[in-house]
N, C-alpha and C positions, 0 to 999 in steps of 0.2 A: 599439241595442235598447232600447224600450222597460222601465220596471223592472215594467209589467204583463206584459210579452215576456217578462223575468225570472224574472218567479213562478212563470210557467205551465212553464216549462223546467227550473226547481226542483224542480217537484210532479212532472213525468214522471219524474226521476231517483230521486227519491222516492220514487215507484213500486217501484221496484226495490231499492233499500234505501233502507227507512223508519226507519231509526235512525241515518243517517250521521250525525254532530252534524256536519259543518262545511254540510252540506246546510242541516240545519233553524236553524243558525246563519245561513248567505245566506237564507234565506227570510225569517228575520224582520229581518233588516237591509232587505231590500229593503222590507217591512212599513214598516220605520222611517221609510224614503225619500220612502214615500207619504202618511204621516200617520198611517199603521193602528196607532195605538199598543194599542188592546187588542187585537190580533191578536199584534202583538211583543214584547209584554207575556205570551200567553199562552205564546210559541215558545220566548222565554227562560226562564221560569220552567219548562216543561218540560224544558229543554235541562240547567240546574241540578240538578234532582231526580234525572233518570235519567241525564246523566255528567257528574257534578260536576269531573271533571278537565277539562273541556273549559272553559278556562284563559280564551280568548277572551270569553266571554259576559257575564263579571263585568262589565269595566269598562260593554260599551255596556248593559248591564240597569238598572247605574246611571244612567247618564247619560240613560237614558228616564226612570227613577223620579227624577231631578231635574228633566228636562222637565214630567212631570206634577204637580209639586210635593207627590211622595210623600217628601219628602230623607229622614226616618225609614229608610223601607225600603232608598235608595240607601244610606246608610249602614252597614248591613247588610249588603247586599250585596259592598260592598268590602271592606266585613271580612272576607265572608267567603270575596271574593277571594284576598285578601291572605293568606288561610291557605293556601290550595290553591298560589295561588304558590309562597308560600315554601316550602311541600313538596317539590313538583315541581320547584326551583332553577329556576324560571322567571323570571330576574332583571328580564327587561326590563319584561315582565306584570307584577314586582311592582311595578316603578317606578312603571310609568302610573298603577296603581292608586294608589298609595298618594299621588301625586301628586294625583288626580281625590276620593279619601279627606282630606285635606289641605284642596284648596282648600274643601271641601264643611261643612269641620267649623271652619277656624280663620278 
């Protein structure tokens, strides 16, 4: 399957429940796949705002905002990963992060 195939099979589910975060999580990953950075740019940044626990989204939001050579914001963003991690005792989440925080800053 196409990750156009992808999308479109994303957005039907969507349909149905338009706030699952791991939905609008695949949606903008697939976004990512294609190059759509400000579409997955927009998906994440949504995804943040309205369920900041949804743990996933830190790391690859960053790794887009170093793709686009925003590192400030990536930065940020891991941070402010890294806090929701370690709340949540999401160890391995915080790893990556603070791993992808790390290479990004030293």
């Amino acid at each position: 399957m196409s990750s156009n195939a992808r999308i479109e099979q994303i957005k039907t589910f969507l349909n149905e429940t338009p706030e699952d975060a791991f939905l609008l999580y695949a949606l903008a990953t697939e976004h990512v796949s294609l190059g759509n950075d400000d579409e997955a740019l927009l998906l994440y940044l949504n995804l943040v705002a309205k369920q900041p626990d949804y743990f996933a989204t830190y790391y690859h939001l960053g790794k887009l905002y170093e793709r686009i050579s925003e590192d400030d914001e990536a930065e940020k963003i891991y941070q402010q990963g890294l806090a929701v991690t370690k709340r949540l005792g999401q160890r391995h989440a915080y790893g990556e992060l603070r791993g992808a925080y790390e290479e990004l800053t030293f």
